[in-house]
TIKE-818659 format. One line per 2 residues: number of its first residue (from 1); their letters; for each residue x, y, z of C-alpha. Coordinates in steps of 0.2 Angstrom, whole numbers. Each point is the difference from the previous one (the first is absolute). Example, Ala and Ser with C-alpha at 12.3 -4.5 7.8 and 13.67 -1.06 7.14 Angstrom:
1) as) 62,-22,39 | 6,17,-3
//
This chain:
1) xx) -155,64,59 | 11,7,-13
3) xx) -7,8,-14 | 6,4,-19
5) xx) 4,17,6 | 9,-7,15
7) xx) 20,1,7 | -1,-21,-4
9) xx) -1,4,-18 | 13,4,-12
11) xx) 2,23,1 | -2,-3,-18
13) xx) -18,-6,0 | -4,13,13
15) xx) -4,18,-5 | 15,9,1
17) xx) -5,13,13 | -15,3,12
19) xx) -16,4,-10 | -3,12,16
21) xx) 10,17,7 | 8,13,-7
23) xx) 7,-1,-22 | 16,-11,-1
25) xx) 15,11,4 | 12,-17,-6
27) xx) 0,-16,-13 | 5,-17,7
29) xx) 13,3,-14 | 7,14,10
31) xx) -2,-9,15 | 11,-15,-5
33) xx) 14,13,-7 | 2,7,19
35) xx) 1,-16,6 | 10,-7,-14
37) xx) 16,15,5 | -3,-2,21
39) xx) 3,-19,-4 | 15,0,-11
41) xx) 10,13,9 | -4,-6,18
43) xx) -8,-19,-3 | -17,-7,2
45) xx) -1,1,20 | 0,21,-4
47) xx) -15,-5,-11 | -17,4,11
49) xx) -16,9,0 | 5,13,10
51) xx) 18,4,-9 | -9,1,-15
53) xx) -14,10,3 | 13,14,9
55) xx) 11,-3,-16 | -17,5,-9
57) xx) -2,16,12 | -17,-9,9
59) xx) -6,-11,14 | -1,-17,0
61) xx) -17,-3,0 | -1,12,-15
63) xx) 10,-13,-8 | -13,-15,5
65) xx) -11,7,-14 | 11,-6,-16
67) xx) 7,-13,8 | -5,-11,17
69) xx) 16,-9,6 | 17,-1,-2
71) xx) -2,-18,-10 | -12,9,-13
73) xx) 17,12,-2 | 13,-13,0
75) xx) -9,-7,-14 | -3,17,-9
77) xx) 20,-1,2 | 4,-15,-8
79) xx) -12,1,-16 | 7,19,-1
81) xx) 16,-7,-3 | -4,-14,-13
83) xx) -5,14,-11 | 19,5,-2
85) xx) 4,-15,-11 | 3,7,-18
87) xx) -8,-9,-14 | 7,-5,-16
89) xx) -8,-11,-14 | 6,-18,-1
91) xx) 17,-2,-5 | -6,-20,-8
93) xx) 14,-7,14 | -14,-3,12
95) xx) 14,-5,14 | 11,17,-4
97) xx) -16,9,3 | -2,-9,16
99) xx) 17,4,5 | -3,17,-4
101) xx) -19,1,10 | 9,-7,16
103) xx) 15,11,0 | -11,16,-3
105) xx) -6,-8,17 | 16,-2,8
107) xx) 3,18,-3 | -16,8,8
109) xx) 4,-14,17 | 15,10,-1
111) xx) -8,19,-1 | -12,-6,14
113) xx) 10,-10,11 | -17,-4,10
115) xx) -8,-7,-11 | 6,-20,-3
117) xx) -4,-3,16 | -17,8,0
119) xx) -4,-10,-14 | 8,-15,7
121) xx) -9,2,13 | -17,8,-6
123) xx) -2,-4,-19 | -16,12,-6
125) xx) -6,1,-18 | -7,16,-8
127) xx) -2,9,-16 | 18,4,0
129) xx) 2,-18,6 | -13,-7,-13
131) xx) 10,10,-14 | 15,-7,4
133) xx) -7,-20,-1 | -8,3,-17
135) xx) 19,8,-9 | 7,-15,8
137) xx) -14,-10,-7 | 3,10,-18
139) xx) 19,-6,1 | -6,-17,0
141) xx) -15,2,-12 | 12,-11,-12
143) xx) 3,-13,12 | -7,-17,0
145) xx) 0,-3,20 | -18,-3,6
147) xx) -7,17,12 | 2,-7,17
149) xx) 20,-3,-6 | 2,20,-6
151) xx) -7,6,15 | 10,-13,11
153) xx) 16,10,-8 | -8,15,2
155) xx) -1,-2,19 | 18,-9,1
157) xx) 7,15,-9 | -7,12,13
159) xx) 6,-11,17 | 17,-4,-9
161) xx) 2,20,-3 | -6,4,16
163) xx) 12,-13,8 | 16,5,-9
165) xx) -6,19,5 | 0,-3,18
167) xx) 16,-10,-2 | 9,15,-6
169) xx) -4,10,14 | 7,-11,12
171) xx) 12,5,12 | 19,-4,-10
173) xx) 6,-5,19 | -11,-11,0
175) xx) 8,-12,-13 | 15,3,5
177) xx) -7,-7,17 | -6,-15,-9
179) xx) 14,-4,-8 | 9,-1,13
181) xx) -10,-13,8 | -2,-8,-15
183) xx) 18,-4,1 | 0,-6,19
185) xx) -15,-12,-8 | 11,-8,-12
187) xx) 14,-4,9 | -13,-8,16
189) xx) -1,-17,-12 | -20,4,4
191) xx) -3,2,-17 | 10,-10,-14
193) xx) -11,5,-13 | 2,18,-1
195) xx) 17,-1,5 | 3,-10,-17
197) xx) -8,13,-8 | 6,15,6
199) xx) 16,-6,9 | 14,8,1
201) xx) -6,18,-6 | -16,1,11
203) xx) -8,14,-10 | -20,6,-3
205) xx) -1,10,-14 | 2,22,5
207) xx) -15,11,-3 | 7,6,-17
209) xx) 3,-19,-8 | -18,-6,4
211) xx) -7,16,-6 | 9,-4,-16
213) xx) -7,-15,-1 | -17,5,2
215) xx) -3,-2,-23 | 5,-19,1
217) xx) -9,-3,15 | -17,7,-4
219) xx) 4,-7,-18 | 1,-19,8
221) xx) -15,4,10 | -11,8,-12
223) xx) 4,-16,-14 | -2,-14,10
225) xx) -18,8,4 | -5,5,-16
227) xx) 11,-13,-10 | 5,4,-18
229) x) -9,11,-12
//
């Protein structure tokens, strides 16, 4: 049976090394930073117990003692990186500021190119994390919407970043592979709709046009949750 001090809880309710053994040589802060630089520069499969611990100049199960499995560090990873947002006071455009919030987002995806997925994938809240909800929630401190509405945003904000994160690292063969047989599609008769709309110039939008689009989008998005202040 799991206790409080157990793996199954969230690492940040558990002490943050072993009680027993020798004095702490390392702080999971520092921890988190090694494997914060083996994940950007070589991706999250390079991320394990064992790189880490090497990268720290010890053993593995020297390691076990500040943190106990490689999901306890995945998610020291993603609330590290929450704590790079850069906080401003309220500009009083409550949806500029959003704007802002998310593309401060869009840059740390794009610093840590292993990250949308992961939280995507594995969404984790911590201090960082928790910090991060209540600036989003000082934004809106103005705003009429109800609390299940701001933090409905506050969750679309992150998946919608997240999504247009991992979008820009596709493959660029890849859409011109879909274009092409998007342009077989429309001329099998198969699909009338879409061929009204898109016919004769079969085009998706490139990489750089959606990411462009990326203000107006959120800004539709964010509105019709949250409706007018």
């Amino acid at each position: 049976m799991a206790t409080a001090e157990g793996p199954s809880q969230s690492i940040w309710l558990r002490l943050e090394r072993s009680a027993v053994g020798r004095p702490a040589q390392w702080s999971r802060a520092e921890i988190t930073q090694v494997a914060l630089r083996v994940a950007d520069a070589e991706g999250l499969d390079a991320v394990s117990m064992r790189r880490v611990a090497a990268e720290l100049g010890t053993g593995a199960a020297s390691l076990y003692r500040y943190v106990v499995t490689r999901e306890d560090l995945l998610d020291l990873m993603t609330d590290a990186t929450s704590a790079e947002h850069q906080f401003a006071p309220p500009s009083g455009d409550w949806l500029a500021d959003l704007i802002a919030f998310g593309e401060q987002a869009r840059a740390i995806f794009r610093r840590h190119r292993w990250l949308a997925g992961l939280v995507m994938t594995r969404p984790v809240i911590g201090p960082n994390g928790t910090a991060l909800i209540e600036r989003f929630l000082t934004l809106l401190q103005e705003h009429p919407a109800g609390p299940g509405a701001k933090m409905e945003a506050f969750g679309m904000l992150n998946v919608i970043t997240a999504a247009f994160a991992l979008h820009e690292q596709a493959d660029p063969g890849l859409q011109a592979r879909n274009l092409a047989y998007l342009g077989y599609a429309l001329t099998s008769g198969r699909y009338p709709r879409l061929a009204a709309l898109l016919f004769p110039h079969a085009q998706l939008p490139p990489h750089e046009e959606l990411a462009d689009r990326y203000p107006d989008i959120i800004a539709r998005v964010l509105t019709g949750l949250l409706g007018p202040a």
